[in-house]
KETI-691167 format. One line per field, with one value per residue (C-alpha): x, y, z. Coordinates in Angstrom, 1 decimal, padded with zeros to 4 digits, always signed. Layout:
BEGIN
px: [X  ...] .
py: [Y  ...] .
pz: [Z  ...] .
//
This chain:
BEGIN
px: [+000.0  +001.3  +000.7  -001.5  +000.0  +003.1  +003.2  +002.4  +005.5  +005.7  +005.2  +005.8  +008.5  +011.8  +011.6  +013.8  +012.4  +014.2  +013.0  +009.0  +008.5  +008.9  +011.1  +011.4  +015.0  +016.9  +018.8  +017.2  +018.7  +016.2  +015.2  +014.8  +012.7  +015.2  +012.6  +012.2  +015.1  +012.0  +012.0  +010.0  +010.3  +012.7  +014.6  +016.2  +019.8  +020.7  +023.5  +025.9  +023.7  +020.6  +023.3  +023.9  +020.3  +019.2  +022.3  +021.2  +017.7  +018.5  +020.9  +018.3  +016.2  +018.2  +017.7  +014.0  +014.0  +016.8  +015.0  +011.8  +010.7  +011.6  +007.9  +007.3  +009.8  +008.3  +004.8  +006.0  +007.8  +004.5  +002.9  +005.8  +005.4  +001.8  +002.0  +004.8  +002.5  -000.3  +001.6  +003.5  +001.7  +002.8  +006.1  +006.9  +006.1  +007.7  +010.8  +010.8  +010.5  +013.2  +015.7  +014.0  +013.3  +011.3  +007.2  +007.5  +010.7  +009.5  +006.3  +008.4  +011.6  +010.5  +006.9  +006.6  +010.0  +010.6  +007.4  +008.4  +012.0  +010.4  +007.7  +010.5  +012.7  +009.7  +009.2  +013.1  +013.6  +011.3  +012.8  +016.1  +017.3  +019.4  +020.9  +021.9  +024.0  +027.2  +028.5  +032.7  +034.8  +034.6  +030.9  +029.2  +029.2  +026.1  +026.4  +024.4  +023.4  +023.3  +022.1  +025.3  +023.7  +023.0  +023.4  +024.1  +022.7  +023.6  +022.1  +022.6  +019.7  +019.2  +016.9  +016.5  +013.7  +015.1  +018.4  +017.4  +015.1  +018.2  +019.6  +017.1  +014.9  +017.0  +018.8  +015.5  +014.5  +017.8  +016.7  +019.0  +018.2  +018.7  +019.6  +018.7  +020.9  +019.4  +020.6  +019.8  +018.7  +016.2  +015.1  +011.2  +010.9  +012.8  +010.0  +007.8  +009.3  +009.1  +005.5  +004.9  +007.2  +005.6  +001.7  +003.1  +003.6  +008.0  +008.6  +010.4  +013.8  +014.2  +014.3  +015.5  +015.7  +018.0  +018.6  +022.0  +025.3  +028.6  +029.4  +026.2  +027.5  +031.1  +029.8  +027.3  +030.4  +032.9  +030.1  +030.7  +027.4  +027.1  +028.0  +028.1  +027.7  +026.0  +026.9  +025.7  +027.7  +030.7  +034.1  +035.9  +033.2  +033.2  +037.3  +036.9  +034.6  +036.2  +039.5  +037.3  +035.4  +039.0  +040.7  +038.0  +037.2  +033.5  +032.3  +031.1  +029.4  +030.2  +028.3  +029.8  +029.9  +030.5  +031.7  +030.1  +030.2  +027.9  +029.5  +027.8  +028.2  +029.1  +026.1  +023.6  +020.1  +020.7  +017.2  +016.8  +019.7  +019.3  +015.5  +017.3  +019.9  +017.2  +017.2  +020.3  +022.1  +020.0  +018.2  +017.4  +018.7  +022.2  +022.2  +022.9  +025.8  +025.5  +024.6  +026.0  +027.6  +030.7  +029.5  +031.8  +031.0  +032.4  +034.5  +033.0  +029.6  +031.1  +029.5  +026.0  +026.0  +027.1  +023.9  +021.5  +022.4  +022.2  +018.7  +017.8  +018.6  +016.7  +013.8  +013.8  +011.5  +013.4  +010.7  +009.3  +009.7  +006.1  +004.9  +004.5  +006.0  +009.4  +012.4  +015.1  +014.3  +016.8  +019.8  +019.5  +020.7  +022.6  +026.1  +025.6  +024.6  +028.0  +029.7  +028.2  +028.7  +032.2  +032.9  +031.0  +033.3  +036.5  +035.2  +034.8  +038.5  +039.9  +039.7  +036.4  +033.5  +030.3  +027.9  +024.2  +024.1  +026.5  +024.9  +021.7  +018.4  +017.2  +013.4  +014.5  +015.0  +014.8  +015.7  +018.8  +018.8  +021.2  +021.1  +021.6  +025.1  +027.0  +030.4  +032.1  +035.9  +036.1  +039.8  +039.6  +041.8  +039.9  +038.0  +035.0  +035.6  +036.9  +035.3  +032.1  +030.1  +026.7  +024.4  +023.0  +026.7  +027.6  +031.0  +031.2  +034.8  +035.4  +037.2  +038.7  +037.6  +035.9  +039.0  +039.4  +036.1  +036.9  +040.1  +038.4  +035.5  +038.3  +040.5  +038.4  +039.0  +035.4  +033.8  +029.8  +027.9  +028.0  +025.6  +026.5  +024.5  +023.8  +021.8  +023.9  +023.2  +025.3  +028.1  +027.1  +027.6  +031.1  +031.7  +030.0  +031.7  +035.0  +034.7  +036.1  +032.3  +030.3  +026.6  +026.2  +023.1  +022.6  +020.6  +019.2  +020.1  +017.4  +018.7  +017.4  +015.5  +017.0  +020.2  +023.2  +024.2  +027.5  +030.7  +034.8  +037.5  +036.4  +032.9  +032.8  +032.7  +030.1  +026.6  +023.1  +019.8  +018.9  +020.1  +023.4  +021.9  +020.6  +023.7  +025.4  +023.8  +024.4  +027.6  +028.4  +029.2  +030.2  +029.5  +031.6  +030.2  +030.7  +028.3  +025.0  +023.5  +019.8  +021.1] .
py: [+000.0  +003.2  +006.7  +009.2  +012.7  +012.2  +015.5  +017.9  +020.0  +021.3  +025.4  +025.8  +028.3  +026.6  +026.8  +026.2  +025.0  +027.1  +027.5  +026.2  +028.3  +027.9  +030.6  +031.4  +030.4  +033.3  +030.7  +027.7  +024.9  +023.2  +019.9  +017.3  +014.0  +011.1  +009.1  +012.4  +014.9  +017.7  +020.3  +019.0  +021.5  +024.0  +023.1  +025.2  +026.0  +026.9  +029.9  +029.8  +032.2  +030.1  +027.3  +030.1  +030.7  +027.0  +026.3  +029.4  +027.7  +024.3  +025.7  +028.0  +025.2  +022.3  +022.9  +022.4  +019.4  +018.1  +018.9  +017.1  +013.5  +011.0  +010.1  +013.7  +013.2  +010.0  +011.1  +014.3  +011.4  +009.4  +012.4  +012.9  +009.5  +009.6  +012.6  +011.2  +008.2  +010.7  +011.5  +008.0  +007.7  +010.9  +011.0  +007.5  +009.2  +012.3  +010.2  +008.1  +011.1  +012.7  +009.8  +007.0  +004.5  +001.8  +002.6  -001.2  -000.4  +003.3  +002.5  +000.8  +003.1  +006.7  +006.0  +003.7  +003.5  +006.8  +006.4  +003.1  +004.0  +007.2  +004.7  +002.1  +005.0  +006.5  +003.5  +002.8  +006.0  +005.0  +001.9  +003.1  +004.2  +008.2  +007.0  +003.7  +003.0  +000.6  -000.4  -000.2  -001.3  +002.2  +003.4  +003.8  +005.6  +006.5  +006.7  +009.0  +009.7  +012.9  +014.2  +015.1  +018.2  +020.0  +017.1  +017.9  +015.2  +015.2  +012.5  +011.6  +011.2  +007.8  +006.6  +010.6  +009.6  +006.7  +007.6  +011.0  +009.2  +007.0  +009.8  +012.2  +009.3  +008.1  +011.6  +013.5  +010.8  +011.1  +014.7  +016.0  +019.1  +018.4  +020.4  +017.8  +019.0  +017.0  +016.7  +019.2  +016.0  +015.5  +018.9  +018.6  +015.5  +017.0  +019.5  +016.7  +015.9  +019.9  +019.3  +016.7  +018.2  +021.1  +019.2  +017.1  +019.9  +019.7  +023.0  +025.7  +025.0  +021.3  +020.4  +022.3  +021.4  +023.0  +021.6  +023.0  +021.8  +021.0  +024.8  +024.0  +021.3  +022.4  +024.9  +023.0  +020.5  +023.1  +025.1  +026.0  +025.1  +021.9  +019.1  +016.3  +015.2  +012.2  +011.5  +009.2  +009.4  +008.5  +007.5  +010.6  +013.0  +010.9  +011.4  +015.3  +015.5  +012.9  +015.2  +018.0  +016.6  +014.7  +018.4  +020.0  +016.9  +016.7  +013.2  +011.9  +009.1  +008.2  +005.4  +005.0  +003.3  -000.6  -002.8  -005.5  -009.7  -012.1  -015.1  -018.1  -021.2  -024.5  -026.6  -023.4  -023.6  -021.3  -020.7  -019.5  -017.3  -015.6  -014.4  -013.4  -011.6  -010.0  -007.4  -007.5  -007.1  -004.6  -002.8  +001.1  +000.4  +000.0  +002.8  +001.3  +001.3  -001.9  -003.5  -006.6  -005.7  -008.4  -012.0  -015.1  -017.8  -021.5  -022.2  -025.7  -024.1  -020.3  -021.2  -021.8  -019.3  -016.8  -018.3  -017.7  -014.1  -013.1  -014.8  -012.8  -009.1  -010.6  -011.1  -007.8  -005.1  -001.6  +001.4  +004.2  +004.2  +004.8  +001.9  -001.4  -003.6  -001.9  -003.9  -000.8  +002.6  +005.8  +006.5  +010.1  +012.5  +012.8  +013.1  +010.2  +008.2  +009.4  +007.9  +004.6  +004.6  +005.5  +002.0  +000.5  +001.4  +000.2  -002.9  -003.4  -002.3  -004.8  -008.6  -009.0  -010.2  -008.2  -011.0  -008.8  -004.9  -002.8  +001.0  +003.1  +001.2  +001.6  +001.8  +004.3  +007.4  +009.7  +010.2  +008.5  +005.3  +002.5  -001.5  -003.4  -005.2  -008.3  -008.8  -012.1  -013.2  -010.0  -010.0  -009.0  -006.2  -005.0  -001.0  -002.5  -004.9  -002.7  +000.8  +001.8  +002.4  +003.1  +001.7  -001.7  -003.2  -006.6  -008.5  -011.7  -013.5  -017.1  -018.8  -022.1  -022.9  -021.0  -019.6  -018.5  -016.9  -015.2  -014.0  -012.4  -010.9  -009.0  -008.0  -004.6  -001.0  -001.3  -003.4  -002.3  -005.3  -008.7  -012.3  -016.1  -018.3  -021.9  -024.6  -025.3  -022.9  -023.5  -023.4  -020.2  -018.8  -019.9  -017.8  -015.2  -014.9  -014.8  -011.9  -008.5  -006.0  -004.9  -006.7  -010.3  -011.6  -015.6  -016.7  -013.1  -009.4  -007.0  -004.5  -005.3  -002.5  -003.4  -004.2  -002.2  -000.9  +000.3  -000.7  -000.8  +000.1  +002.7  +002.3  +004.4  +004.4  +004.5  +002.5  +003.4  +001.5  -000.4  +000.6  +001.2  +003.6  +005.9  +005.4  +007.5  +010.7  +010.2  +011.4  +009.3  +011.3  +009.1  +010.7  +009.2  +008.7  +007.6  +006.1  +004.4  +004.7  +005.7  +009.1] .
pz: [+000.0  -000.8  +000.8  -001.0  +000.3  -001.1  -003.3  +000.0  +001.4  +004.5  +004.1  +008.1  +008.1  +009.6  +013.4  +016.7  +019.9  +022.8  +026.5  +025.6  +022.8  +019.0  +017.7  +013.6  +012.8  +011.1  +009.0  +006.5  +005.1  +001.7  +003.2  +000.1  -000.6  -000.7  -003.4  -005.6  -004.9  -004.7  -002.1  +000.7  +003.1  +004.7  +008.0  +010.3  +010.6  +014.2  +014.7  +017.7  +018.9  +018.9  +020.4  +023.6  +023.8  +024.1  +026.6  +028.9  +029.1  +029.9  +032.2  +034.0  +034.3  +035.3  +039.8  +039.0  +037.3  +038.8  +041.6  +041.1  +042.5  +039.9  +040.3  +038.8  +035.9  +035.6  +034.9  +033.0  +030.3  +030.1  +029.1  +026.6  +025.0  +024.6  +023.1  +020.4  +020.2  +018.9  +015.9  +015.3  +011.7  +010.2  +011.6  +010.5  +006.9  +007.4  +008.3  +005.1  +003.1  +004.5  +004.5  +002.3  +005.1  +004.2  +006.1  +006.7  +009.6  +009.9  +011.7  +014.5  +014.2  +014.3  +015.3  +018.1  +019.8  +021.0  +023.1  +024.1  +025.7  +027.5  +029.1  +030.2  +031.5  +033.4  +035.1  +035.7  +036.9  +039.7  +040.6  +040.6  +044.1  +044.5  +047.6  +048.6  +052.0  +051.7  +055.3  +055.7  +058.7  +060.1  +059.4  +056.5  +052.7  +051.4  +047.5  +045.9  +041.7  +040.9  +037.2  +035.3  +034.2  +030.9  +028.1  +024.6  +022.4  +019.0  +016.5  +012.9  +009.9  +009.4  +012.7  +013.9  +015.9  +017.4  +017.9  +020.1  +021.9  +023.0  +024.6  +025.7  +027.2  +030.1  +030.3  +031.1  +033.6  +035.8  +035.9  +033.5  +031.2  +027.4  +024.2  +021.2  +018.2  +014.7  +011.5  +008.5  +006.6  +008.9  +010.4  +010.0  +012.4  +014.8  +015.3  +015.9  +019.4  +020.5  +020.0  +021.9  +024.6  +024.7  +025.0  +027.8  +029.7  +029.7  +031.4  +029.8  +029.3  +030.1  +026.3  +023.5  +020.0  +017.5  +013.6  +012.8  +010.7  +011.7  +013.0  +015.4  +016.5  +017.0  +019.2  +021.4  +022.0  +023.3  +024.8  +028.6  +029.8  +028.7  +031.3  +028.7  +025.2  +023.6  +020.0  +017.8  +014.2  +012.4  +013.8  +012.1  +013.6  +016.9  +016.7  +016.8  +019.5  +021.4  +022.1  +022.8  +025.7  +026.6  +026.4  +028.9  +030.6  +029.6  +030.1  +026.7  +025.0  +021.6  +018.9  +016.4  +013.6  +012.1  +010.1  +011.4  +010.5  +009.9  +010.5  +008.8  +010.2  +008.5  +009.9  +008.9  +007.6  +004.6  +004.1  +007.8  +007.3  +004.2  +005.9  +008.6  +006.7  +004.3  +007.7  +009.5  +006.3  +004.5  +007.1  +006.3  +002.7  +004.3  +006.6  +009.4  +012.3  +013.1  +009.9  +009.2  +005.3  +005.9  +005.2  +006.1  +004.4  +005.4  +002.2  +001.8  +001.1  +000.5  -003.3  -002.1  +000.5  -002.4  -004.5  -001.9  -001.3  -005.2  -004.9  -001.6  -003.7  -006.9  -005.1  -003.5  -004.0  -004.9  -004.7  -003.1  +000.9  +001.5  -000.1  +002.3  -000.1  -000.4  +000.6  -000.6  -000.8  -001.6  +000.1  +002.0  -000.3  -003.6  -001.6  +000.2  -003.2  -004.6  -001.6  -001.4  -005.9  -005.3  -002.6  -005.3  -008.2  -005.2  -005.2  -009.4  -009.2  -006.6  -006.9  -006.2  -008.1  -008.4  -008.3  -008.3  -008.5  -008.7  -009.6  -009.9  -011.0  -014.2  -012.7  -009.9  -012.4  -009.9  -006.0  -004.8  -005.3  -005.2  -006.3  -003.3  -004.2  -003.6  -004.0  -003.5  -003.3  -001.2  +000.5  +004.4  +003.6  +001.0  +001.2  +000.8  +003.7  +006.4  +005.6  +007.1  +003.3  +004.4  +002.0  +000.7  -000.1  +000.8  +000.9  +000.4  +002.4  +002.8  +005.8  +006.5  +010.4  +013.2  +014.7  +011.0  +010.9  +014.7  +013.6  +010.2  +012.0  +014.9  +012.1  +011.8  +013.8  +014.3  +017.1  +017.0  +016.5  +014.3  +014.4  +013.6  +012.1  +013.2  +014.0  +016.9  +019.2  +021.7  +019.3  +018.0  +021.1  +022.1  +018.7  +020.0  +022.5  +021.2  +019.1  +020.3  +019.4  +022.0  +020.9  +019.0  +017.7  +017.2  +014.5  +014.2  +015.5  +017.5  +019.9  +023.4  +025.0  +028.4  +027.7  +026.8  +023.4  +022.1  +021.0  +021.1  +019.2  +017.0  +017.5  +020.2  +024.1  +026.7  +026.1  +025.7  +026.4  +029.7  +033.0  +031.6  +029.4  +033.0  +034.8  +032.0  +032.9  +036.5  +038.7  +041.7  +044.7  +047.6  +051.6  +054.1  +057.2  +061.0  +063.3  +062.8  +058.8  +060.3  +060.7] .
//
């Protein structure tokens, strides 16, 4: 099924949310339809002074909320994610306009999630003691979690929604104060969550939202009333604001990005797999951190395994994002089409084989769209094995034993994510376990609401989601006491 309004633009003049009120930006940037490459709408473009005006009103407002019961923040979030819950249809569509998403993950991505990690942080928050008491040999410490403070939170295009939900989720519920900076790709949805703040009653100044560019960002990272920065991105970006939090000693959490395996057991049910890879593999039309775009395949089936993937991208469907049926819509924008065309080209020129793709769609005139893509008798070493491409690229790389396949699947800067596939469970998981990434998947690969995501090496530090997720917008102060703990 496919949408019906998909010729309206949005004519709302490009806005800010700062301190509870919507404020006309002073600077635009042309927001364009991944499937069409037609103006959709105009976004706004923060300045630094929009930056300074955002960070002086979460700062002004943090000893209130901070302040508050976490059964007042608690209630305050519900209200939040009913509010985003309200609007989950016509975000998810704004979403795939913007960035060609697929409607089929966009209904769960941009839609529902963001409601559903404020509603399991609400109720976190609740359980989760400020004070606990820890006996010693000469009294007692009481530890306490304080809120870190004003959080800058600064997410990428491809899961907007999602991704600042991450972040300003658990940090609003440990009391924190939040400036949510979002991409110019994806400026219009952003608004969507200022709304829904602003119905739930967020007071004035505990979230502020701000589309900007790079100088925006730049500027909200180094800014002296910030207390912390959560970035979701790439590892060069994530390298630059690394060593400014590390220069000014500003705690940070970076995700990162992948280069993730797929490790494909021997003893695998190759029908199972190639279902299971149809998502993990291809997920978001390849735009994806923890996509799993390196395949190794057992070399005494590498053949078949090779087979069944060129039959998976045959029978995909390669179309407009807001039709149901679409498997691979448009990458985000022109630029990013000539970057993922450019790893293709690489590959053409290395010793691979193309085995199914390998350019632009002859049925996808318009927009920004690319052939998902196979390559087989991919070397490890190889571009198009160990840089991060961002788009529906696969490469194919044979191994001679599980250590092999281990040894293969570390050989990467990047530790994000990665899955093995096998009817032996138990053996999958001994593999699992050996490789050096900070989340596995058997026979599949969902993230985990509850439990902690985020990687090593160059995918980044710290970890979102679960409880680990709250404890990162927490300090730990520790007061030492004599005596009996009833005091």
């Amino acid at each position: 099924m496919t949408a019906t309004n998909t010729t309206n633009k949005n004519m709302t003049p490009p806005q800010l949310f700062i301190d509870g009120e919507f404020r006309i930006a002073d600077k635009a940037e042309p927001v364009l339809e991944a499937a069409t490459g037609e103006l959709l709408g105009d976004g706004a473009s923060a300045t630094e002074a929009d930056i300074d005006a955002a960070v002086a009103a979460a700062r002004a407002a943090l000893p209130e909320w901070s302040g508050a019961s976490p059964d007042h923040r608690a209630a305050v979030l519900k209200a939040f994610a009913a509010a985003l819950h309200q609007r989950a249809a016509g975000t998810s569509e704004l979403v795939s306009r913007e960035n060609g998403m697929p409607m089929s993950l966009s209904g769960a991505a941009n839609g529902l999630f963001p409601a559903a990690l404020l509603s399991y942080y609400a109720k976190l928050i609740t359980a989760t003691p400020i004070e606990e008491i820890r006996p010693s040999s000469t009294g007692h410490t009481i530890v306490r979690r304080d809120p870190v403070g004003v959080v800058a939170a600064i997410v990428p295009w491809n899961y907007p929604q999602a991704l600042a939900a991450f972040k300003f989720a658990p940090a609003l519920a440990a009391g924190c104060t939040v400036v949510l900076k979002a991409s110019p790709e994806t400026a219009l949805d952003a608004m969507v969550f200022a709304e829904a703040a602003q119905q739930a009653g967020i007071p004035a100044g505990v979230f502020n939202v701000v589309p900007g560019a790079t100088d925006a960002s730049a500027h909200l990272v180094a800014h002296p009333g910030v207390d912390k920065v959560s970035f979701t991105g790439s590892t060069a970006v994530g390298r630059i604001i690394g060593e400014v939090c590390g220069r000014l000693l500003r705690p940070v959490t970076l995700e990162l990005g992948g280069k993730s395996a797929a490790i494909i057991l021997d003893d695998a049910d190759l029908d199972a797999t190639m279902r299971g890879l149809r998502s993990v593999s291809f997920i978001n039309n390849g735009q994806t951190c923890f996509l799993g775009s390196r395949i190794l395949a057992p070399r005494s089936r590498y053949g078949d395994v090779v087979d069944a993937l060129a039959d998976l991208v045959n029978g995909m469907t390669v179309g407009d994002p807001l039709d149901t049926a679409t498997d691979i819509g448009p990458v985000v924008s022109a630029r990013q089409r000539e970057r993922v065309l450019g790893y293709i080209e690489a590959g053409k020129n290395s010793g691979a084989k193309l085995v199914v793709g390998g350019g632009v769609p002859r049925s996808q005139p318009r927009g920004w769209f690319v052939s998902p893509t196979v390559f087989a008798d991919v070397d490890n070493s190889d571009r198009i094995a160990q840089e991060e491409i961002f788009g529906p690229v696969l490469a194919v790389i044979p191994y001679d034993s599980d250590e092999h396949a281990v040894a293969l699947a570390n050989d990467s800067e990047f530790g994000l994510a990665g899955s093995v596939w096998s009817t032996d469970v138990a053996r999958a998981t001994e593999v699992a376990r050996e490789i050096r990434t900070g989340t596995v998947g058997i026979n599949d690969y969902q993230l985990d609401i509850g439990a902690p995501f985020g990687g090593v090496k160059a995918s980044g530090i710290g970890r979102e989601l679960g409880p680990e997720g709250l404890e990162e917008f927490f300090n730990l102060k520790s007061i030492y006491r004599t005596g009996p703990a009833d005091v």
